[in-house]
C-alpha positions in Angstrom: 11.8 0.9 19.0 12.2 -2.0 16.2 12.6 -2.5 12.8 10.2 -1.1 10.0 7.4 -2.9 9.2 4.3 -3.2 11.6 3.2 -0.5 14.5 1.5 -2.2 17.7 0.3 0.2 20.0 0.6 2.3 23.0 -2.0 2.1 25.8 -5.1 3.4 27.4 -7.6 2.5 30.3 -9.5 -0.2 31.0 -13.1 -0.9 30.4 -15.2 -2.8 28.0 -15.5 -1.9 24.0 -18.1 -3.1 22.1 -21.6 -3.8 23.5 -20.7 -0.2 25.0 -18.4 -1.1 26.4 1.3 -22.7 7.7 1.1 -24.3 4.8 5.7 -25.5 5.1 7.1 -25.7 1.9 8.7 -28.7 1.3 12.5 -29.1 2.9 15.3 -28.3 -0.1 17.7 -31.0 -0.1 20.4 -32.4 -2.4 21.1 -35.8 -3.8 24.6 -37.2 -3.2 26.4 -36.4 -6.5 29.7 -36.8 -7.4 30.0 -33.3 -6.4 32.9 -33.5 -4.2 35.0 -35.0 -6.9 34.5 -32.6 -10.1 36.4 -30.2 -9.8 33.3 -28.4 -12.6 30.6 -28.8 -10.0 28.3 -25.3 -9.9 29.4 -24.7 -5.8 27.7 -21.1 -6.2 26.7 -19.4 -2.6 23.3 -19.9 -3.6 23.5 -23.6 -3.8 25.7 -24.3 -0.4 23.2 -22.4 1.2 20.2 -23.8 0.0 21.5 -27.4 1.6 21.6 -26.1 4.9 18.1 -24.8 5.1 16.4 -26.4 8.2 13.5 -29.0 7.1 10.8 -26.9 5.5 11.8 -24.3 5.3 12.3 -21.5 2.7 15.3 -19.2 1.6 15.3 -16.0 3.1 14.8 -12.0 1.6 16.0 -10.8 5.1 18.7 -10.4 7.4 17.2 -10.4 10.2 20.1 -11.2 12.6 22.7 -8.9 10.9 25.4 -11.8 10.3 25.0 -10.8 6.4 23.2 -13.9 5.5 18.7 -13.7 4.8 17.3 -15.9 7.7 14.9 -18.7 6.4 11.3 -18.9 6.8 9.3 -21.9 8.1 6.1 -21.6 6.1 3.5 -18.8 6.9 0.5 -17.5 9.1 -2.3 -16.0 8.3 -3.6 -13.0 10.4 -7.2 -12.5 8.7 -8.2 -10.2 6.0 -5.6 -11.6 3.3 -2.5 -10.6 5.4 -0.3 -14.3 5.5 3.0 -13.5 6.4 6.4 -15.4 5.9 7.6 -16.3 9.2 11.0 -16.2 10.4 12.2 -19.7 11.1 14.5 -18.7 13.9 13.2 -15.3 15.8 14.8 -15.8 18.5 16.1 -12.3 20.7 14.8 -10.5 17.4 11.5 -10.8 18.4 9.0 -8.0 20.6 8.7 -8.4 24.1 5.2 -7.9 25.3 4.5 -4.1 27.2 2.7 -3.4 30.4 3.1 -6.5 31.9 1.3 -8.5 29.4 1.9 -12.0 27.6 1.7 -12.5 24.2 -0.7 -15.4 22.9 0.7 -18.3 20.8 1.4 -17.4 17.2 1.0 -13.2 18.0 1.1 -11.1 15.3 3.5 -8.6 17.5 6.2 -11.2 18.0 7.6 -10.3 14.6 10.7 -8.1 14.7 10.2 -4.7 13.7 13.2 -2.0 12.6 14.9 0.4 15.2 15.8 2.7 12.3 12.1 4.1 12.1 11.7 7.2 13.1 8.6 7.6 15.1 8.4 10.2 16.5 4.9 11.9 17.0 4.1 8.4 16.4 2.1 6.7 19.7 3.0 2.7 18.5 4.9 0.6 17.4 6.4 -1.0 13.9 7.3 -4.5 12.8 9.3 -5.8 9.7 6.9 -8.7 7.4 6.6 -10.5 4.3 3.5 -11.3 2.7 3.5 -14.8 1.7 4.4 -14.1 -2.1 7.4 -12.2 -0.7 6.7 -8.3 -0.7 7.6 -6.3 2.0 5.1 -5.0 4.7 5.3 -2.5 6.7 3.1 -2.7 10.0 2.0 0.1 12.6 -0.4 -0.7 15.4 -2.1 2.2 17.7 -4.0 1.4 20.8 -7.2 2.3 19.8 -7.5 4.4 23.3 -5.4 6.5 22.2 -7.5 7.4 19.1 -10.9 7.1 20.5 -13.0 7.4 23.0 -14.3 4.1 24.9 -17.1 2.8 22.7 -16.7 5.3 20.2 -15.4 6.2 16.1 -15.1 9.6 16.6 -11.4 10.7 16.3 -10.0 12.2 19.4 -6.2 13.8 19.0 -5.2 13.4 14.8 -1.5 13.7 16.1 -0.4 10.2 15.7 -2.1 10.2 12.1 -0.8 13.1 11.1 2.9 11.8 11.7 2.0 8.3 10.0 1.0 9.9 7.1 4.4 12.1 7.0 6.1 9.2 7.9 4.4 6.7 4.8 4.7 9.3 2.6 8.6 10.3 2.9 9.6 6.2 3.3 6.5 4.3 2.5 4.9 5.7 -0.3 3.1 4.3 -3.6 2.3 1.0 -1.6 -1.4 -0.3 -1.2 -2.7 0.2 2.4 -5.4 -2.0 4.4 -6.7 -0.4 8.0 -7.5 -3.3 10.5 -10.0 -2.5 13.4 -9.5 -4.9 16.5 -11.4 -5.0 20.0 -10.9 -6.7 23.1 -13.1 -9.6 23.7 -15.1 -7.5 26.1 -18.5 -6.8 25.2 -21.0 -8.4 22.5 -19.5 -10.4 19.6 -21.8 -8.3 17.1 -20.9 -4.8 18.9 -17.4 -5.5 18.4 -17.0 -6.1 14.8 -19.1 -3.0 13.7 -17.3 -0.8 16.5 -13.7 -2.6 14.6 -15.2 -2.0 11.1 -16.3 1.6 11.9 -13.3 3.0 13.6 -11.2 1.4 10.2 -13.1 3.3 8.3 -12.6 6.1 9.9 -9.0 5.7 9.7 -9.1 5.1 6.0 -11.0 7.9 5.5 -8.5 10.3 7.6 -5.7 9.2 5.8 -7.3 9.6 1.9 -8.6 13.2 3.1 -5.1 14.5 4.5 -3.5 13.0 1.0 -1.3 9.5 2.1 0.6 8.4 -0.5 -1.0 5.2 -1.4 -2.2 3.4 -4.5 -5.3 1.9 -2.7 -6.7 2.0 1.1 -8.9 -0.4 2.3 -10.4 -1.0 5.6 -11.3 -3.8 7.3 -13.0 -5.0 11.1 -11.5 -8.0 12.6 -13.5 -7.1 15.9 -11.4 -9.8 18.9 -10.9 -12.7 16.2 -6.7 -11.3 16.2 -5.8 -11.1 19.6 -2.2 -10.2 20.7 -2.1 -10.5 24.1 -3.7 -13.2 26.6 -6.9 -11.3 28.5 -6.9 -13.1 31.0 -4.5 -13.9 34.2 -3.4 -17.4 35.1 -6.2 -17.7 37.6 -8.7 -16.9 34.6 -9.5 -13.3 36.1 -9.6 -10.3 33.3 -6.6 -9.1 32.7 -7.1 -5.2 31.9 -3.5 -4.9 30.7 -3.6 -7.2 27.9 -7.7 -6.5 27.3 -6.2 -2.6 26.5 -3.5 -4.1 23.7 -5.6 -5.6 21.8 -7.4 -2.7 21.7 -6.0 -1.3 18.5 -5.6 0.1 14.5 -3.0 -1.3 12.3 -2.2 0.1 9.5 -0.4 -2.3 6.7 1.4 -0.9 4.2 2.4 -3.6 1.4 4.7 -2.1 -0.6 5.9 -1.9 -4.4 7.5 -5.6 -5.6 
């Protein structure tokens, strides 16, 4: 388990989906003053930090590390769908490792470290810590979509993970706006795949405003394969059904109150 922020999911079989089946912030440096010599110089924490900010980057609203300083962030990434997130500038051993034998693409969204103090229980995925590019906290779960649906299908199998998302976003999360992102594998029809993504998030969305989540908005949205998080295919290009099933998924995004 991680920290609290984004919930990447668990896993299913197989088989195809669809066709049935940043911008850096310029460094923060200091001119050479006569600093050193008056004894009136403003050498607050804030400024002695700010020099030793690596090139680019940003000051931080995190510790991510635990060594009781915020770690900087090296510009941002956008994920699609208005969700650009501050990232970490160092993430180091912090980070998620990939499951089930897969291998994260470059620049995946579940690299970000996610909170171990979240309980999840009831919950089949996994949570990440964020920050959306103007600096409000996110909080990210992603499903494996086989564990909601049927292959091919929008029709909710087991509500059991829901349910305890909804309990869970309403007794830490609540009052924040959410967006529901449906992803597919790249299996299948381009076309197939973004309605089957757009459909099961609307689906979602619609679960959780009938069973009363604590939200001020919820929004759905279909990114059908464009968001990858896992390579899909092996190093000798054949399919990789491991990482074809992760990115088989729902997140659920919960930006919260400034």
């Amino acid at each position: 388990m991680l920290m609290a922020g984004a919930i990447a999911a668990g896993c299913g079989s197989s088989d195809s989906e669809s066709g049935t089946a940043a911008d850096s912030p310029p460094a923060v440096t200091r001119t050479p003053t006569d600093d050193a010599t008056d004894p009136s110089a403003d050498t607050s924490p804030d400024q002695s930090s700010a020099t030793s900010l690596p090139p680019g980057a940003e000051p931080g609203l995190d510790d991510i590390n635990d060594d009781g300083e915020p770690d900087p962030t090296c510009g941002t990434q956008d994920f699609g769908a208005g969700l650009v997130i501050r990232i970490p500038c160092d993430i180091g051993g912090y980070a998620h490792e990939p499951e089930e034998g897969t291998r994260l693409i470059e620049g995946s969204l579940y690299r970000l470290p996610g909170p171990d103090n979240i309980d999840l229980t009831g919950i089949s995925g996994e949570n990440l810590s964020a920050r959306h590019a103007d600096g409000t906290a996110l909080f990210i779960l992603v499903f494996n979509s086989d564990n909601l649906f049927a292959t091919g299908s929008d029709v909710i199998g087991s509500t059991d993970t829901l349910d305890a998302t909804i309990r869970l976003i309403n007794s830490q999360f609540s009052a924040g706006e959410i967006q529901v992102r449906g992803h597919t594998d790249a299996t299948g029809a381009v076309r197939g795949n973004q309605t089957l993504s757009e459909n099961r998030a609307r689906v979602v969305q619609q679960y959780l405003l009938d069973h009363a989540v604590s939200a001020t908005a919820v929004t759905a949205v279909g990114l059908g394969s464009t968001q990858p998080l896992t390579e899909e295919a092996n190093p000798d290009g054949s399919p990789d059904p491991e990482g074809q099933r992760f990115n088989r998924r729902v997140e659920i995004v919960v930006r919260l109150p400034g």
